[in-house]
N, CA, C and O atoms as a Maestro MAE file, in Angstrom:
{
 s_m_m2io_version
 :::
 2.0.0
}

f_m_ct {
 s_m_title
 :::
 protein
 m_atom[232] {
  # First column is atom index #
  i_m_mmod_type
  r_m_x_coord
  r_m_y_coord
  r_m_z_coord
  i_m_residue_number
  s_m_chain_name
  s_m_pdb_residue_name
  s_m_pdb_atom_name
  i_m_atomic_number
  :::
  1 25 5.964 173.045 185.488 1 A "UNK " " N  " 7
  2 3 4.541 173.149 185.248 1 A "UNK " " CA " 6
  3 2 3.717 172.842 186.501 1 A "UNK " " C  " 6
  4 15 2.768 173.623 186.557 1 A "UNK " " O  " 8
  5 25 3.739 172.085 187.401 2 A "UNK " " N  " 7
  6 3 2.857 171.354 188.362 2 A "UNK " " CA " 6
  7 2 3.118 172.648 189.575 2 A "UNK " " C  " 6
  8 15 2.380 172.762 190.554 2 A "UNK " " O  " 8
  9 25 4.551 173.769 189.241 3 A "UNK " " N  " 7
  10 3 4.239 174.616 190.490 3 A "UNK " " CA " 6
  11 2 3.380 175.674 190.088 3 A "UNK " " C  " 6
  12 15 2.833 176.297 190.998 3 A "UNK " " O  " 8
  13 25 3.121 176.043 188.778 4 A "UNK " " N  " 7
  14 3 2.723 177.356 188.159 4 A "UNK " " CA " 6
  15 2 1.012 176.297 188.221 4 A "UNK " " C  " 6
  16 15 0.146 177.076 188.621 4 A "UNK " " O  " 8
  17 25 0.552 175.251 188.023 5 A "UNK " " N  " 7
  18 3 -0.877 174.524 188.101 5 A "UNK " " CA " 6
  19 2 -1.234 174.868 189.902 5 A "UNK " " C  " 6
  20 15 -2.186 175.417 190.456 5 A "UNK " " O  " 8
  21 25 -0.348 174.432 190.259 6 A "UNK " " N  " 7
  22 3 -0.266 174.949 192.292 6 A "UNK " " CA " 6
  23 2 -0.828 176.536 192.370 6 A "UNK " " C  " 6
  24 15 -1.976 176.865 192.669 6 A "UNK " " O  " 8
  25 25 0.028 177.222 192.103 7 A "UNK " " N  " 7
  26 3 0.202 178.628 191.837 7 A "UNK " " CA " 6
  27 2 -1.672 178.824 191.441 7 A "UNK " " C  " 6
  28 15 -2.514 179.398 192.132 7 A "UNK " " O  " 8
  29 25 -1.819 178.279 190.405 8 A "UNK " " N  " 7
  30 3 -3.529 178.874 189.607 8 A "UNK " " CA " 6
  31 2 -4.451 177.986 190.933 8 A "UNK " " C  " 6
  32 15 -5.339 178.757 191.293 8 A "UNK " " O  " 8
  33 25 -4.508 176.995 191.542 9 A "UNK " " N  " 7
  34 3 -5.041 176.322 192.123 9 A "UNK " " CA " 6
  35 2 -5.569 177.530 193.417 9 A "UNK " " C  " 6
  36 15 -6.719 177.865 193.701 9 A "UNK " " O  " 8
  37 25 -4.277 177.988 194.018 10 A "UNK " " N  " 7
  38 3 -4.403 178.712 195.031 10 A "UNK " " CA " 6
  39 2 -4.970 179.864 194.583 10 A "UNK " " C  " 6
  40 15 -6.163 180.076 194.802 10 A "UNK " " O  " 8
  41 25 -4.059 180.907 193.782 11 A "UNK " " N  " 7
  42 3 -5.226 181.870 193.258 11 A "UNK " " CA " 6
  43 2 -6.581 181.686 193.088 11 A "UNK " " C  " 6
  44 15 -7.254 182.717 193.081 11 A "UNK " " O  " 8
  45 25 -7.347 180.274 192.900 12 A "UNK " " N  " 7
  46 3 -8.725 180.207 192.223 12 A "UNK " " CA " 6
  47 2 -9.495 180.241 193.601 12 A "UNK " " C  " 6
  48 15 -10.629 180.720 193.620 12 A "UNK " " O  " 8
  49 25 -8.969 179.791 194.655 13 A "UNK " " N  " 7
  50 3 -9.341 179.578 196.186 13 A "UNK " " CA " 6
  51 2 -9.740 180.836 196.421 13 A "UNK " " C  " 6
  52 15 -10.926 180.955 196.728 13 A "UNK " " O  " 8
  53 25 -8.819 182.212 196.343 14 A "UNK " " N  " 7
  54 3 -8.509 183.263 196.700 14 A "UNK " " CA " 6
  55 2 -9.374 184.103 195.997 14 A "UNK " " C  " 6
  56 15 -9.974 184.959 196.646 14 A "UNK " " O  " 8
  57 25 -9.557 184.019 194.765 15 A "UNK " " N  " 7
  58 3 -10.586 184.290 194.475 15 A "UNK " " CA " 6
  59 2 -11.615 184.097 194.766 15 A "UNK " " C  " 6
  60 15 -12.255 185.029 195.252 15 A "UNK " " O  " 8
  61 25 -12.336 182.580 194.570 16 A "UNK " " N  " 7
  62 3 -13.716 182.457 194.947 16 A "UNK " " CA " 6
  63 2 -14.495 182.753 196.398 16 A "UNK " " C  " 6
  64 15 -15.699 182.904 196.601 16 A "UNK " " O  " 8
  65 25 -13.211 182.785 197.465 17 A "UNK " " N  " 7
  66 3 -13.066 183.345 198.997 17 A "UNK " " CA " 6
  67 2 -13.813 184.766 198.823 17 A "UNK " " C  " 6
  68 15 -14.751 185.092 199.550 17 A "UNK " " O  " 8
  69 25 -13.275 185.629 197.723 18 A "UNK " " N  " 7
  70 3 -13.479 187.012 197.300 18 A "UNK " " CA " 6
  71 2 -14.534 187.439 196.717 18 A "UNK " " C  " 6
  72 15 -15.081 188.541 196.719 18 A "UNK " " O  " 8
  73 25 -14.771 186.463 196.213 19 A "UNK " " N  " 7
  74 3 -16.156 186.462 195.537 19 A "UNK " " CA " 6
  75 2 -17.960 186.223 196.225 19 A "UNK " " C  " 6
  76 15 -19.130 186.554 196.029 19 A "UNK " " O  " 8
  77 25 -16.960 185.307 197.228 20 A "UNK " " N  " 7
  78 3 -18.384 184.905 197.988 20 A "UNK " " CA " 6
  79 2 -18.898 183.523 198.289 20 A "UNK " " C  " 6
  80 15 -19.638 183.202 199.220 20 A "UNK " " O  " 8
  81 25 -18.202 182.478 197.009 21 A "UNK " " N  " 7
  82 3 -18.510 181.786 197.086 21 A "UNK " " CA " 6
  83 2 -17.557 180.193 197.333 21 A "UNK " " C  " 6
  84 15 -17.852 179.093 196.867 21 A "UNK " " O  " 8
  85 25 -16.752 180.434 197.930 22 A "UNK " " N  " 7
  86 3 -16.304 179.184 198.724 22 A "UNK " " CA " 6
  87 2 -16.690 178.633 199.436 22 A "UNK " " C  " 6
  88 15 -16.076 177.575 199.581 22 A "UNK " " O  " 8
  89 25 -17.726 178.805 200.259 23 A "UNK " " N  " 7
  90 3 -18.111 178.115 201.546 23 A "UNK " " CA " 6
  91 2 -18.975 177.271 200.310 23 A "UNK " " C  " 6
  92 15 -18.401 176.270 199.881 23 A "UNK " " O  " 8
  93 25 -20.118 177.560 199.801 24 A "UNK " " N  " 7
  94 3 -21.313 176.857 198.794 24 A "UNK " " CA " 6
  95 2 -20.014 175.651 197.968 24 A "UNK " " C  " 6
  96 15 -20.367 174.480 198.108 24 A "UNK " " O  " 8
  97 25 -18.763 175.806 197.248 25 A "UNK " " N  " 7
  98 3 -18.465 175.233 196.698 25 A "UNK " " CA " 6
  99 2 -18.006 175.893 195.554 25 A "UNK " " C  " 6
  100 15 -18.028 177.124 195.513 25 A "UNK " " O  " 8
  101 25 -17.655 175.321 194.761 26 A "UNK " " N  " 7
  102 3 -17.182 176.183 193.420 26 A "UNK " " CA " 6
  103 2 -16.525 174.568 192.572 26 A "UNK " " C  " 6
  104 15 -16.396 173.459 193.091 26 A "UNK " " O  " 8
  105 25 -16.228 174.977 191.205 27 A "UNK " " N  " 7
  106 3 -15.805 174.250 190.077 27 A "UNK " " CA " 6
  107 2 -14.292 175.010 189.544 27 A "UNK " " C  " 6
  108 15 -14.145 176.226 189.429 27 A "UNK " " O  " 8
  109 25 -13.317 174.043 189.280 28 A "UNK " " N  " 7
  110 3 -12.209 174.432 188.008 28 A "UNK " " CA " 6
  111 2 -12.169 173.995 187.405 28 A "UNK " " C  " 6
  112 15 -12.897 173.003 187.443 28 A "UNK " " O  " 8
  113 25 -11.528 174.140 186.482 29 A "UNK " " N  " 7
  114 3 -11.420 173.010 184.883 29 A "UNK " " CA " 6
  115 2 -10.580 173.884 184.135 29 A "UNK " " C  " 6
  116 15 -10.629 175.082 183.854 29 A "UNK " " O  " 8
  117 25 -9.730 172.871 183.872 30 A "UNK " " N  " 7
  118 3 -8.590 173.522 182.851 30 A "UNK " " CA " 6
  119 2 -8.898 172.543 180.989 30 A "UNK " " C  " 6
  120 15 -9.124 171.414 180.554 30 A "UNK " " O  " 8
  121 25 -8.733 173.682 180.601 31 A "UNK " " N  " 7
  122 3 -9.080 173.170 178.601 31 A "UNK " " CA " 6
  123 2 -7.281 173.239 178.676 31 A "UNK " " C  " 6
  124 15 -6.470 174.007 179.192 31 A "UNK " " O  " 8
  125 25 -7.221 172.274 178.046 32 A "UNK " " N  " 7
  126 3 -5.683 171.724 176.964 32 A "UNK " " CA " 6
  127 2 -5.571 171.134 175.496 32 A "UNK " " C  " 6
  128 15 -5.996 170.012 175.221 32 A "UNK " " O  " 8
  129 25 -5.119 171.762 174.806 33 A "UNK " " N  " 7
  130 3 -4.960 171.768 173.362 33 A "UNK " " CA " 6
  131 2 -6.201 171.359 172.796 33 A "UNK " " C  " 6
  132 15 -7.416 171.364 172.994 33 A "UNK " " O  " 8
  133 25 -5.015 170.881 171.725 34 A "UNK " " N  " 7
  134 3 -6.975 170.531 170.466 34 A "UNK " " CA " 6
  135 2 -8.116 169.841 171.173 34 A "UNK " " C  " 6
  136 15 -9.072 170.441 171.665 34 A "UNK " " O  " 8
  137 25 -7.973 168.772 171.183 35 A "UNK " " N  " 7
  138 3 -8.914 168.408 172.138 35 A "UNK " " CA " 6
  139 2 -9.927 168.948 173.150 35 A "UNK " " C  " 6
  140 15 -11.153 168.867 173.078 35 A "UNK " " O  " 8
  141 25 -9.283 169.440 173.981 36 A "UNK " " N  " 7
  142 3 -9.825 170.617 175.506 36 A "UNK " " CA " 6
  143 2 -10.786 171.921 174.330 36 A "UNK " " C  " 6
  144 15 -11.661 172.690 174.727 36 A "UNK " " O  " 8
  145 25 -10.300 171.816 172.977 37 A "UNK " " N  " 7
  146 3 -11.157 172.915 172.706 37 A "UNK " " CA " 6
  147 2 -10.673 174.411 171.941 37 A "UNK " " C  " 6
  148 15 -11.311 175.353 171.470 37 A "UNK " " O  " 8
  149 25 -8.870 174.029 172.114 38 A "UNK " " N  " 7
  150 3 -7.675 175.381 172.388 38 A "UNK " " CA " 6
  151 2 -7.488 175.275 170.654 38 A "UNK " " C  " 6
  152 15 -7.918 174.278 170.074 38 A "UNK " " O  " 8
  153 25 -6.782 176.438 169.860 39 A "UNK " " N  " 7
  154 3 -6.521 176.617 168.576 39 A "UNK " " CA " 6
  155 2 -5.183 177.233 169.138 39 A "UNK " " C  " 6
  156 15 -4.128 176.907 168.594 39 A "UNK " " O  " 8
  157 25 -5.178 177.977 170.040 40 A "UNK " " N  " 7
  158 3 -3.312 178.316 170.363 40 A "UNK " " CA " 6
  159 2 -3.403 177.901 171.738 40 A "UNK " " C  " 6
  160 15 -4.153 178.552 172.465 40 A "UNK " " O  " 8
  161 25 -2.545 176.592 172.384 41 A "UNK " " N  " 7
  162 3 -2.297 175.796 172.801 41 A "UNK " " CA " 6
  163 2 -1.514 177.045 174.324 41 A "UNK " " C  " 6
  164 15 -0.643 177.887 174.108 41 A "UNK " " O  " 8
  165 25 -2.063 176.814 175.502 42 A "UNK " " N  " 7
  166 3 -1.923 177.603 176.355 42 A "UNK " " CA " 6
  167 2 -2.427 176.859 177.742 42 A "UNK " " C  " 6
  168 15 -3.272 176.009 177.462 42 A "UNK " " O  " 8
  169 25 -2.130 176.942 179.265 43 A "UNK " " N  " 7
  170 3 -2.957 177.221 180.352 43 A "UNK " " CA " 6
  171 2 -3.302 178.046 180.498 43 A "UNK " " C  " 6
  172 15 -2.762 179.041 180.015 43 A "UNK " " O  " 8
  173 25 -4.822 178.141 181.535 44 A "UNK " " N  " 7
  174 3 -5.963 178.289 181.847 44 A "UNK " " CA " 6
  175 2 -6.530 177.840 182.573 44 A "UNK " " C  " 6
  176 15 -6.502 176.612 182.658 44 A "UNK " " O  " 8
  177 25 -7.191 178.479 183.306 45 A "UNK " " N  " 7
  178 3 -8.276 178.030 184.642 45 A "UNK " " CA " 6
  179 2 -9.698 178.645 184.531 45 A "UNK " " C  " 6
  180 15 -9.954 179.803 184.204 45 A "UNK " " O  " 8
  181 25 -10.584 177.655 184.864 46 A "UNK " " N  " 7
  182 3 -11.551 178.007 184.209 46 A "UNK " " CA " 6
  183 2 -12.633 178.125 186.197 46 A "UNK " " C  " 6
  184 15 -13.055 177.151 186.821 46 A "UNK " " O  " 8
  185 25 -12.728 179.386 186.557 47 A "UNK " " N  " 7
  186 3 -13.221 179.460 187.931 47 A "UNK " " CA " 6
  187 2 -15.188 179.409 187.938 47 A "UNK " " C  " 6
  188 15 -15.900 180.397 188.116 47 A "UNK " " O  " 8
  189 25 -15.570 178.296 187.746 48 A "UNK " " N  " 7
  190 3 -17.213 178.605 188.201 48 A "UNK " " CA " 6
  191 2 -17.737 178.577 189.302 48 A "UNK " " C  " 6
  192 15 -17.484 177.528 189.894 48 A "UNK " " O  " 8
  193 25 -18.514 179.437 189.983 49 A "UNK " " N  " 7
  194 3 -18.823 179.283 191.351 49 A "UNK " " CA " 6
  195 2 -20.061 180.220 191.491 49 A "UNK " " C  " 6
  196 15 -19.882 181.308 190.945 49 A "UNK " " O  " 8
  197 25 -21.173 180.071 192.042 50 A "UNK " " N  " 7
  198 3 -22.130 181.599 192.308 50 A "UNK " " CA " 6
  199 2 -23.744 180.226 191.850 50 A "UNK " " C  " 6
  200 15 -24.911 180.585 191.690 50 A "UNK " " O  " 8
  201 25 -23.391 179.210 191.784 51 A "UNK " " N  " 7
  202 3 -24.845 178.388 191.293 51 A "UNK " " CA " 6
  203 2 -24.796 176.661 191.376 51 A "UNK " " C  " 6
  204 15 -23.690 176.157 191.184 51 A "UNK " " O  " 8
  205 25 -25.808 175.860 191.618 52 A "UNK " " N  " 7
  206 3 -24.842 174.493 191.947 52 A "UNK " " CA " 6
  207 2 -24.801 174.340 190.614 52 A "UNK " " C  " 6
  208 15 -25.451 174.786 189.668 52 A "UNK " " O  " 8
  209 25 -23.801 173.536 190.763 53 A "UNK " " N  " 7
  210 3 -23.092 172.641 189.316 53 A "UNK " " CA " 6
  211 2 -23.782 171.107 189.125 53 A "UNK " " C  " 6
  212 15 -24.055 170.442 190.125 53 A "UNK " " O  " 8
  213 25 -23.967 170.745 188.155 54 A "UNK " " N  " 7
  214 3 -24.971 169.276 187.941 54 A "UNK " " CA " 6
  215 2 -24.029 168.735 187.367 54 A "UNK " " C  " 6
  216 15 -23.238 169.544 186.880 54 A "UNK " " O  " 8
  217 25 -23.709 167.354 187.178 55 A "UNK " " N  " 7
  218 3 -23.244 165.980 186.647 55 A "UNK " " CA " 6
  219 2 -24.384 165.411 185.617 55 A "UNK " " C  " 6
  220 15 -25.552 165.132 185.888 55 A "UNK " " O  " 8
  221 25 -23.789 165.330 184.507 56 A "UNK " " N  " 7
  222 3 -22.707 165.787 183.675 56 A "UNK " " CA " 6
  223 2 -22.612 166.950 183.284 56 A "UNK " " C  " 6
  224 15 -23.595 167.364 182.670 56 A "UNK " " O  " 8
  225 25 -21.745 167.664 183.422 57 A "UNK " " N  " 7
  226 3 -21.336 169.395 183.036 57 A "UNK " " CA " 6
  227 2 -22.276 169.765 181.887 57 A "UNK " " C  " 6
  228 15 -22.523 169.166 180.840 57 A "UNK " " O  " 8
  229 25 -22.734 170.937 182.388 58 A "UNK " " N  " 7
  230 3 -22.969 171.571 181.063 58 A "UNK " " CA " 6
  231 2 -24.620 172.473 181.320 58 A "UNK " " C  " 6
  232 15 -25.122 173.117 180.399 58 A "UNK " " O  " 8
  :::
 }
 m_bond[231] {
  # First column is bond index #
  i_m_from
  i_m_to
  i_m_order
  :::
  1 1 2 1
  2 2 3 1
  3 3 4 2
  4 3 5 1
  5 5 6 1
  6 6 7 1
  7 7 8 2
  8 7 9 1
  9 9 10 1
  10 10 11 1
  11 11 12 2
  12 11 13 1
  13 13 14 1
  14 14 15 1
  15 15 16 2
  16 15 17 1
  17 17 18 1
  18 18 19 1
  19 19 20 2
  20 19 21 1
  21 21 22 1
  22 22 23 1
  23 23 24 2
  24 23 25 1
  25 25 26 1
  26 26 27 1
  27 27 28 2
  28 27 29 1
  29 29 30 1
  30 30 31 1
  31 31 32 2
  32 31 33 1
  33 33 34 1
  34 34 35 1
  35 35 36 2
  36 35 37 1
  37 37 38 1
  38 38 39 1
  39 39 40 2
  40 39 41 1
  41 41 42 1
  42 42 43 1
  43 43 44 2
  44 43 45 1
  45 45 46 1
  46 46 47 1
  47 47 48 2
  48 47 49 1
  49 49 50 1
  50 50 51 1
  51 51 52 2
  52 51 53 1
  53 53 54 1
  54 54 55 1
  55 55 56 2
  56 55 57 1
  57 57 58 1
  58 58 59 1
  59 59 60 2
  60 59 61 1
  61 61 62 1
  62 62 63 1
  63 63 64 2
  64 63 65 1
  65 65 66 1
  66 66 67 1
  67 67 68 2
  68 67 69 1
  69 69 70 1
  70 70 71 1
  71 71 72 2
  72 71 73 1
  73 73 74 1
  74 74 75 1
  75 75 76 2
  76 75 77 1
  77 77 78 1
  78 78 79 1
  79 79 80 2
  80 79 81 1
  81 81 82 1
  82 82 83 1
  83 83 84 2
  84 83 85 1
  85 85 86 1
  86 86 87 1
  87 87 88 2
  88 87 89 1
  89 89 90 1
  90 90 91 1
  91 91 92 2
  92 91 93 1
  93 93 94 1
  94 94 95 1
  95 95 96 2
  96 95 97 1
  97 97 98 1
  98 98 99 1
  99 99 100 2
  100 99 101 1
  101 101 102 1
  102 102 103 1
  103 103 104 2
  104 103 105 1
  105 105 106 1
  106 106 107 1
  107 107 108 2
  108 107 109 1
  109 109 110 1
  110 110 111 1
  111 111 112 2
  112 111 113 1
  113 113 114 1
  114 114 115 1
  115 115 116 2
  116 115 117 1
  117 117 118 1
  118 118 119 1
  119 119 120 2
  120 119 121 1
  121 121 122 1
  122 122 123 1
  123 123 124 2
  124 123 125 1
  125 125 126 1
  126 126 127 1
  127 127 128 2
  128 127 129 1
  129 129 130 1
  130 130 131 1
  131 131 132 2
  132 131 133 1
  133 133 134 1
  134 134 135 1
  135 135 136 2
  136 135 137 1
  137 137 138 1
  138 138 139 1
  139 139 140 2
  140 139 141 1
  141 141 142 1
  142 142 143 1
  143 143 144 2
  144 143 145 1
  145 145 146 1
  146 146 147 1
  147 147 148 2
  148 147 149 1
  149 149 150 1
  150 150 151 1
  151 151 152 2
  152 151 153 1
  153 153 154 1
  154 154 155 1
  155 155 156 2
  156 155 157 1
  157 157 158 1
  158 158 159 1
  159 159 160 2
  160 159 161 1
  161 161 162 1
  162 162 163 1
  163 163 164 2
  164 163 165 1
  165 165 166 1
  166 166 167 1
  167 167 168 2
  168 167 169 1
  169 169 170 1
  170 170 171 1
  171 171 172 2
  172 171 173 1
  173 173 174 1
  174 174 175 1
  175 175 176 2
  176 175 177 1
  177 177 178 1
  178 178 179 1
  179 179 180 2
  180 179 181 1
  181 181 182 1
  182 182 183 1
  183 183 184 2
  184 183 185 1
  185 185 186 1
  186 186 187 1
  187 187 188 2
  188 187 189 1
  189 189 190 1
  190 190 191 1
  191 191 192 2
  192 191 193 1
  193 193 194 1
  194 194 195 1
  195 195 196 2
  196 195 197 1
  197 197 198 1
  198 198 199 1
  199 199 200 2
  200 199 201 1
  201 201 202 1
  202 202 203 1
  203 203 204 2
  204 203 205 1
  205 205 206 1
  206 206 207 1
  207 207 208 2
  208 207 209 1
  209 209 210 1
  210 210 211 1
  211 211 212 2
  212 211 213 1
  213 213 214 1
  214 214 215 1
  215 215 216 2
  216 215 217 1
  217 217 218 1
  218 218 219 1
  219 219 220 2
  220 219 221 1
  221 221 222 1
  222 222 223 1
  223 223 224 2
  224 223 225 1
  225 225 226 1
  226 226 227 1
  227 227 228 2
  228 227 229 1
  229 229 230 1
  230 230 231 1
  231 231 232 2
  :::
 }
}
């Protein structure tokens, strides 16, 4: 698991590089099971980037 979390980490870089917005910064967040929000229990990467992000989320 921690190489395939590596694996999404780098893709999300590669993306947001692609997108435009790495230099400004960007957000990930991964949802996990009930809790995180999930009804069929899976990884996920969740890529926000393109606006600043505020504390506390949302």
């Amino acid at each position: 698991m921690p190489e395939l979390v590596g694996k999404l980490v780098l893709t999300a870089q590669q993306i947001a590089k692609q997108e435009g917005f790495s230099e400004q910064g960007y957000r990930t967040l991964f949802n996990c099971n009930a809790d995180g929000g999930q009804e069929v229990f899976h990884i996920h990467l969740h890529l926000l980037g393109g606006r600043r992000m505020s504390w506390p989320p949302g």
